[in-house]
ROLUMFI-574452 format. One record per residue (C-alpha): x, y, z; residue number from 0. Coordinates in pm, 1 decimal. Layout:
N
+----------+----------+----------+------+
:        X :        Y :        Z : resi :
+----------+----------+----------+------+
:        X :        Y :        Z :  NUM :
...
+----------+----------+----------+------+
//
This chain:
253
+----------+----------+----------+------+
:        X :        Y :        Z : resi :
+----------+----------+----------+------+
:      0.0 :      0.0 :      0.0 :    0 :
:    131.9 :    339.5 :    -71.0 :    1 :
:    167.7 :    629.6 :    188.4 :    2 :
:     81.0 :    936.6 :     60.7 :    3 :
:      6.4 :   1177.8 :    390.5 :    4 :
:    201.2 :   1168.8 :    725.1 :    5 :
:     52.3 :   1282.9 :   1067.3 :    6 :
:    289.6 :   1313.3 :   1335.0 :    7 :
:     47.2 :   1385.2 :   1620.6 :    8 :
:   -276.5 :   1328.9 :   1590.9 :    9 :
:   -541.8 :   1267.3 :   1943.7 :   10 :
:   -830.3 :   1033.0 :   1890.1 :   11 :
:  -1047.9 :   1010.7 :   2149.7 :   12 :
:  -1257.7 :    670.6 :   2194.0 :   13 :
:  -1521.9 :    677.8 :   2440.9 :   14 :
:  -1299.7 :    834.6 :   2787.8 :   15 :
:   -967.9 :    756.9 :   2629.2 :   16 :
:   -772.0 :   1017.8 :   2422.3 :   17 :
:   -472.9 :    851.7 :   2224.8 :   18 :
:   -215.4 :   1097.5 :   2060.9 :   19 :
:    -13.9 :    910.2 :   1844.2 :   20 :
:    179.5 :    933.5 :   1471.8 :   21 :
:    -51.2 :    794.8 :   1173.6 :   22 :
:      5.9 :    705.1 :    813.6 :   23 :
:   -255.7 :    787.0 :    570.9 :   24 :
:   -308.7 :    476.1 :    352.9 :   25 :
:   -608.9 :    366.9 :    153.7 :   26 :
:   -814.8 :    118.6 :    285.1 :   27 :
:  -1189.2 :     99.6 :    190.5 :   28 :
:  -1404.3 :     79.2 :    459.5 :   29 :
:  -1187.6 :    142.5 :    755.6 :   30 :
:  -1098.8 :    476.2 :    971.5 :   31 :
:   -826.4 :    363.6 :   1161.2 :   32 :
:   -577.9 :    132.9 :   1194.0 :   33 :
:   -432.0 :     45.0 :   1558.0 :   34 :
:   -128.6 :   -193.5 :   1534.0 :   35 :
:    143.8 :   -375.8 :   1746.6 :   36 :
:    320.1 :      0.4 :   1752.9 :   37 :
:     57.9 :     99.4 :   1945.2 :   38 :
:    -70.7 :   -181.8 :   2165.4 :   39 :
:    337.1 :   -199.2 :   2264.8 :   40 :
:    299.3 :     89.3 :   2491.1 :   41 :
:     17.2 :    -29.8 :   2671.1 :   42 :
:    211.4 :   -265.4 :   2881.0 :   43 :
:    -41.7 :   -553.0 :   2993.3 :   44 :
:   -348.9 :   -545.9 :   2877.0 :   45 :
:   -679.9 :   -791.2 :   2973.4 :   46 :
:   -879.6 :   -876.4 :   2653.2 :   47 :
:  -1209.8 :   -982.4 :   2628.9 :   48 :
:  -1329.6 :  -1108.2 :   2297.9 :   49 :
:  -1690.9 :  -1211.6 :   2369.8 :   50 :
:  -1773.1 :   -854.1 :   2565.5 :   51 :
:  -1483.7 :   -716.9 :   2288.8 :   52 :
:  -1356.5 :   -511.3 :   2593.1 :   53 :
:  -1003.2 :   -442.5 :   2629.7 :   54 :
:   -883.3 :   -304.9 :   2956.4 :   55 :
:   -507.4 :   -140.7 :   3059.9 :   56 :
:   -337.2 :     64.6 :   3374.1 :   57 :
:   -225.9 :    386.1 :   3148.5 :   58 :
:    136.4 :    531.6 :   3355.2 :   59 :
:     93.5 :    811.5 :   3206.7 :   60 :
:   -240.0 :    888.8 :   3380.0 :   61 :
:   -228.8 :    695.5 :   3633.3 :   62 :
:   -570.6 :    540.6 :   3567.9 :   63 :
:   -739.9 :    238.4 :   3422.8 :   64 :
:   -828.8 :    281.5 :   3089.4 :   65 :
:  -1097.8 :     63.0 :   2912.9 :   66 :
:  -1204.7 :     86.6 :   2521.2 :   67 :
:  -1543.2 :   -145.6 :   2447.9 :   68 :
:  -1565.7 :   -211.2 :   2022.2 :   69 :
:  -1888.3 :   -246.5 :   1830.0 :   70 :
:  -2101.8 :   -608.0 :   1818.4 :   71 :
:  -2208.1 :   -662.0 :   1497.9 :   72 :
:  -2498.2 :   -873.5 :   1577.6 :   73 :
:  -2815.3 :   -890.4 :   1411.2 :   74 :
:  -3096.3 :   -645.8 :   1591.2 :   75 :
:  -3268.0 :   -761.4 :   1940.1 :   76 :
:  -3574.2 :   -681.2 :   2088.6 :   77 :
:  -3499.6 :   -608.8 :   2478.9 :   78 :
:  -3686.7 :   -457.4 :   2777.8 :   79 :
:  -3712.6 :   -160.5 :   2921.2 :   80 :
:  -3513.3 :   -190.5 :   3231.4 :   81 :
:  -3252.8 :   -400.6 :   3002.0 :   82 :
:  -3256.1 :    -87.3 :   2815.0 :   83 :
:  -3192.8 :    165.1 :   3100.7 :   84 :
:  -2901.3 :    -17.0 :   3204.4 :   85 :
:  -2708.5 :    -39.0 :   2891.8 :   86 :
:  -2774.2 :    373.0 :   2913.7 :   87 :
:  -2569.8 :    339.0 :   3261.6 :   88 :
:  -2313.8 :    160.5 :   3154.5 :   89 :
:  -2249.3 :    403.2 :   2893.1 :   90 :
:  -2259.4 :    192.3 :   2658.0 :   91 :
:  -2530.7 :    404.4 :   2426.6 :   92 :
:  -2430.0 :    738.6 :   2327.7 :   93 :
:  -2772.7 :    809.1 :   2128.9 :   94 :
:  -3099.3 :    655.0 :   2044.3 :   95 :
:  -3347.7 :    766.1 :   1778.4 :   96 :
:  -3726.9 :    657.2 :   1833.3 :   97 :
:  -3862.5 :    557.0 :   1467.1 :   98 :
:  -4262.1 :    678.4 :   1385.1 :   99 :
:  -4472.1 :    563.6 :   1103.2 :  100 :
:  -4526.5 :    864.8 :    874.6 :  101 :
:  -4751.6 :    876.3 :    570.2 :  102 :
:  -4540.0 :    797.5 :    287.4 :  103 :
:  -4451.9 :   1148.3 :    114.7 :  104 :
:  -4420.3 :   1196.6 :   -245.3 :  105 :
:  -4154.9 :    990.6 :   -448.9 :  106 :
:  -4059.4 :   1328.8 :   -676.0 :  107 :
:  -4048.9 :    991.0 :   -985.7 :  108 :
:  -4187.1 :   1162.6 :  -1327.0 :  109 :
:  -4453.4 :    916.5 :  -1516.5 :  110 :
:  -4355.7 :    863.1 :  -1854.5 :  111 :
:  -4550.2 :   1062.4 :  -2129.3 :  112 :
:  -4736.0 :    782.7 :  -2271.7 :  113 :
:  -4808.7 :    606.0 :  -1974.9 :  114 :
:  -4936.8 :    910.4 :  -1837.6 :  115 :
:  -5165.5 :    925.9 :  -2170.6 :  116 :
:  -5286.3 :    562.8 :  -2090.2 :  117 :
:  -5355.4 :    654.0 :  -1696.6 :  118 :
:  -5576.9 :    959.5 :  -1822.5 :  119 :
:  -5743.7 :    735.9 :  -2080.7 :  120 :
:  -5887.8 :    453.2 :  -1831.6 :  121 :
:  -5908.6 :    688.6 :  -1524.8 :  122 :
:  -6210.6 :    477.1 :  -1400.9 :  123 :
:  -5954.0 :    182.8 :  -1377.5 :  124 :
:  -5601.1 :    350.4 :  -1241.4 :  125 :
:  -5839.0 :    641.7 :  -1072.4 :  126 :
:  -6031.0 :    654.9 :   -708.3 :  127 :
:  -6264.0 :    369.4 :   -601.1 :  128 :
:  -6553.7 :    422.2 :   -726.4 :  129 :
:  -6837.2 :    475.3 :   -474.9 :  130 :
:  -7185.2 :    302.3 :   -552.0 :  131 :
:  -7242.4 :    -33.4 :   -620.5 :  132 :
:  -7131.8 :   -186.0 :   -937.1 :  133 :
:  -7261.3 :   -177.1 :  -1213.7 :  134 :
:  -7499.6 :   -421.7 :  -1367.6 :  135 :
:  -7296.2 :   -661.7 :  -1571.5 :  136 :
:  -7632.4 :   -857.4 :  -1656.1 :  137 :
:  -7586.3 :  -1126.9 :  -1450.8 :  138 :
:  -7654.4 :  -1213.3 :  -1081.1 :  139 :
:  -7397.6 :  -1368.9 :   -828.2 :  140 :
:  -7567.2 :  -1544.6 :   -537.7 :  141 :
:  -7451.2 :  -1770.9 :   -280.3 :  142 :
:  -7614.5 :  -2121.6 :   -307.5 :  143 :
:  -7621.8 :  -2298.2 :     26.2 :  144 :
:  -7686.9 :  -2671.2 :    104.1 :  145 :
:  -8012.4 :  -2761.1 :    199.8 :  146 :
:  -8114.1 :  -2739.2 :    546.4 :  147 :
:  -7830.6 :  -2540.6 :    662.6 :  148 :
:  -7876.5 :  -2354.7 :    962.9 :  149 :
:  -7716.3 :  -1958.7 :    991.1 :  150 :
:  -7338.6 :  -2008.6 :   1023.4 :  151 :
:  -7222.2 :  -1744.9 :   1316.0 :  152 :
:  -6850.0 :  -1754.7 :   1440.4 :  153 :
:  -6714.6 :  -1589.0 :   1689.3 :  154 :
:  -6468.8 :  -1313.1 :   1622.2 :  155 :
:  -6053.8 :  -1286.0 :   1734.3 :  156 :
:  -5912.3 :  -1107.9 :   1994.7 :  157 :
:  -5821.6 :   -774.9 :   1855.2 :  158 :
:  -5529.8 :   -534.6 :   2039.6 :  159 :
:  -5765.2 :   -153.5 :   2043.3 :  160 :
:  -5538.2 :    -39.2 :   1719.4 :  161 :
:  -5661.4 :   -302.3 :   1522.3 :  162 :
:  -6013.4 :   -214.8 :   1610.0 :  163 :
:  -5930.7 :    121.6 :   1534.7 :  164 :
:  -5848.6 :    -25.2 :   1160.5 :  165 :
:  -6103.2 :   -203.1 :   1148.5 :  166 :
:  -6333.8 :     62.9 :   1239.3 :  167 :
:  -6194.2 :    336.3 :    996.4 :  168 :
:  -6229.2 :     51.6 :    719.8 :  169 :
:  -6603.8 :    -12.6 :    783.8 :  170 :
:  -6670.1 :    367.3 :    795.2 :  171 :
:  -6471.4 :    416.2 :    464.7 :  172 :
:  -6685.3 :    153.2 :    301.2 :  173 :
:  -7021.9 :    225.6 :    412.3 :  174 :
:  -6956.4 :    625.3 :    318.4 :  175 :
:  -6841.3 :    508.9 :    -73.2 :  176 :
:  -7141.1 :    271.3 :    -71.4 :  177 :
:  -6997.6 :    -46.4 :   -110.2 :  178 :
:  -7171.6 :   -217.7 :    223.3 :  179 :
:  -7500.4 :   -170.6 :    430.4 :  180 :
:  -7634.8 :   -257.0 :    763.1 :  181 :
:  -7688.9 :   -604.2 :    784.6 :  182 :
:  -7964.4 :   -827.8 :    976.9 :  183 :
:  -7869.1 :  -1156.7 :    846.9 :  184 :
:  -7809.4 :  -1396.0 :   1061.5 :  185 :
:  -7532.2 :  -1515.6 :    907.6 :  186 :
:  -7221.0 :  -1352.2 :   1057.3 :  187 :
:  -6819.5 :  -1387.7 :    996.6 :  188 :
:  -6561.7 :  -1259.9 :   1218.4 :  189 :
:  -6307.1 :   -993.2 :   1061.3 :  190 :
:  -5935.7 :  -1002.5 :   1022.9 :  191 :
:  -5641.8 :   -785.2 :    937.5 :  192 :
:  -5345.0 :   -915.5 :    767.2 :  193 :
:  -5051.2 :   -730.3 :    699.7 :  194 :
:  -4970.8 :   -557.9 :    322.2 :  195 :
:  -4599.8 :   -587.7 :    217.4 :  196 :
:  -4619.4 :   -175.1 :    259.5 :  197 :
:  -4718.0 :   -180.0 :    611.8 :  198 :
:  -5047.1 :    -73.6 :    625.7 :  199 :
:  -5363.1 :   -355.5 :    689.3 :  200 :
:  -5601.4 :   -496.9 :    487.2 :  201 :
:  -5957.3 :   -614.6 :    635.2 :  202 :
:  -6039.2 :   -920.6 :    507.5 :  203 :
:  -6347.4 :  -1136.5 :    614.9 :  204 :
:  -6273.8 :  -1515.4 :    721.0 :  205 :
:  -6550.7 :  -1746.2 :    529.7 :  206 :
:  -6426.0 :  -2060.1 :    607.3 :  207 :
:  -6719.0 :  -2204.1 :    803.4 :  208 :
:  -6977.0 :  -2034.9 :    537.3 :  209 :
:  -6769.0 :  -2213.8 :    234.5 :  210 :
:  -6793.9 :  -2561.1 :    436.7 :  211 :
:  -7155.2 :  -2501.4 :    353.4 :  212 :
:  -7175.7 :  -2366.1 :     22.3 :  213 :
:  -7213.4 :  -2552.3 :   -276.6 :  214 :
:  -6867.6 :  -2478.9 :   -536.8 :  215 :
:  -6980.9 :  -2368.2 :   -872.7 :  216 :
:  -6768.4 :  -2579.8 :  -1128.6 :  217 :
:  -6592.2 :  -2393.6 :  -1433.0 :  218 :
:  -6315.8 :  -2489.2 :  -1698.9 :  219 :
:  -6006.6 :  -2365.0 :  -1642.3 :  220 :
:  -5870.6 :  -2128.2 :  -1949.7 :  221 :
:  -5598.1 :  -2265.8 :  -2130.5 :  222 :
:  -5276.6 :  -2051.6 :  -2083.4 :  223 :
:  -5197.9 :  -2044.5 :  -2405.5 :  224 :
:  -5534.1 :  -1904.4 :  -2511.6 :  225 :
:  -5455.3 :  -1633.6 :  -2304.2 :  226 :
:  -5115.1 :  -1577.3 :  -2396.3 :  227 :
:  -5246.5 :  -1527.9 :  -2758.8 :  228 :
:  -5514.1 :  -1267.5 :  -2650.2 :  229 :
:  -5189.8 :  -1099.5 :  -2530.7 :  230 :
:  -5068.6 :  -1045.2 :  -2886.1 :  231 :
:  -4991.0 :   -728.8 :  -3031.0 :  232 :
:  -4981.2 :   -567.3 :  -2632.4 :  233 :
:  -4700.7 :   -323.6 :  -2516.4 :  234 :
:  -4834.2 :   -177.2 :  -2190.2 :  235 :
:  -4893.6 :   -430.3 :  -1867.4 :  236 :
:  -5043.7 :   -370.2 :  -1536.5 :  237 :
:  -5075.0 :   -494.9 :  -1168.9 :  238 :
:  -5353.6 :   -343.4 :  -1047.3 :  239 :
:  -5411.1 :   -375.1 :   -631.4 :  240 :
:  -5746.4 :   -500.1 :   -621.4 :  241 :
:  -5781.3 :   -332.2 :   -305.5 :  242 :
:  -6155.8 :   -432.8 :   -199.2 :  243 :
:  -6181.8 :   -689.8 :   -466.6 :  244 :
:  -6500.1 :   -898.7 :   -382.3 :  245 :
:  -6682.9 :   -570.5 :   -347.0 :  246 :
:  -6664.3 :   -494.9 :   -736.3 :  247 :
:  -6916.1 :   -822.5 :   -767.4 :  248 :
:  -7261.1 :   -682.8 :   -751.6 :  249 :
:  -7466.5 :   -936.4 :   -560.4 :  250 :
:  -7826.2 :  -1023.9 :   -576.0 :  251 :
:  -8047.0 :   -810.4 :   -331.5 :  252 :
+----------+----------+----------+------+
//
C-alpha cells in the first residue's frame, strides 16, 4: 500500500480515552483507523475480552485504568425496558433515535408521457374507487347454500384496540363510498387484518365455516396459451391492487 500523507500527532479520542499518536494515511476501503502492534506496545499488559470485545489497561501516564469497548455486529434484538436503562448506565449508548410511522410522502419519480396518456385514458380503472355499487354486468352472483343449513355465526378474534381502530376506519370508509349496508342476516363472519408488504392492513373477512356449507360452482379452467395469444400485439402491462376486490361483484339483493 502506498503512503501518501504523514501525521505526526494526531489525538483520537474513543469513548474516555484520548490517544495521541503518529498515523500514516493509507487507503483502505471501509476502515478509519488502523491500531497496530506500535501501538498496543505501549500499553504494557493489557486484559482482553473477545466475547464482551472489551479491552482493559493501567495507562502510567495517567495513572488510571483505561478501558475501550468495540462495536457487536450482531443482528438487531428486541430487549426490555429496564434491560434498556441499564445499557444507558453503563455508557454503553451514546444516542438513540425513536422511529414513527409517517404517511409515505411523495416519491418526486416523473410518469412517462405515454403512460401518463394511458392513466388519463382509463381513469375509471387507475383512478379513485368508485363509490356506488357496481354496475350491472347482466348477470346475478348469489350464494347457493346446502339444503337445510342452519345460519353459520362464528365468533370473532381477539383484537389489540389499534386493530379495532383499523377495522373501524375501514367499515366507515366503506359504508360512506357505498360499497356495504347494515346487515340483519343472521349469518355472521368474524373480521381479520393481515398485513400488506407496505405496512399498512387490509380487512379481510374469514368465510371458512360459510364455504364448508356452500355448494362450489364448477368452471373450466382457461388454457394458458389461449390467453397468452389474446396478449398479442400488447405493449403496456399492469398490476392493479385489487384493493376491496369482492366488493366490485354486484350481488343479488
Amino acid at each position: 500500500m502506498t503512503c501518501g500523507h504523514y501525521v505526526p500527532e494526531l489525538s483520537v479520542m474513543m469513548g474516555t480515552y484520548t490517544l495521541t499518536d503518529q498515523l500514516f494515511v493509507v487507503d483502505i476501503p471501509d476502515t478509519n483507523m488502523i491500531l497496530g502492534v506500535h501501538w498496543l506496545i505501549t500499553l504494557g499488559k493489557v486484559m482482553t475480552d473477545w466475547k464482551t470485545l472489551e479491552m482493559e489497561w493501567y495507562d502510567e501516564k495517567t495513572g488510571r485504568h483505561e478501558k475501550i469497548r468495540g462495536q457487536h455486529t450482531y443482528l438487531p434484538q428486541t430487549i426490555s425496558a429496564h434491560r434498556m436503562e441499564a445499557i444507558f448506565w453503563k455508557g454503553d449508548i451514546e444516542w438513540a433515535v425513536e422511529l414513527c410511522a409517517s404517511e409515505a410522502g411523495t416519491t418526486g419519480q416523473t410518469i412517462h408521457p405515454e403512460i401518463q396518456s394511458i392513466l388519463d385514458q382509463y381513469a375509471i380503472v387507475f383512478g379513485e374507487i368508485p363509490p356506488g355499487q357496481p354496475p350491472d354486468q347482466g348477470f346475478e352472483n348469489t350464494i347457493e347454500l346446502e339444503q337445510g343449513i342452519q345460519a353459520v355465526i362464528t365468533t370473532s378474534y381477539r383484537h389489540p384496540k389499534a386493530y379495532w381502530d383499523e377495522i373501524e376506519r375501514a367499515i366507515q370508509e366503506l359504508l360512506a363510498l357505498g360499497h356495504i349496508q347494515p346487515s340483519t342476516s343472521p349469518f355472521a363472519s368474524f373480521v381479520v387484518l393481515v398485513k400488506k408488504k407496505d405496512g399498512t392492513l387490509r380487512m379481510c373477512i374469514d368465510y371458512r365455516a360459510l364455504n364448508k356449507k356452500t355448494l362450489m360452482n364448477r368452471y373450466a379452467i382457461p388454457r394458458i396459451d389461449e390467453l397468452m395469444d389474446e396478449l398479442r400485439g400488447a405493449h403496456f402491462f399492469s398490476k392493479i391492487d385489487l384493493r376491496f376486490g369482492y366488493h366490485q361483484i354486484r350481488m343479488r339483493e
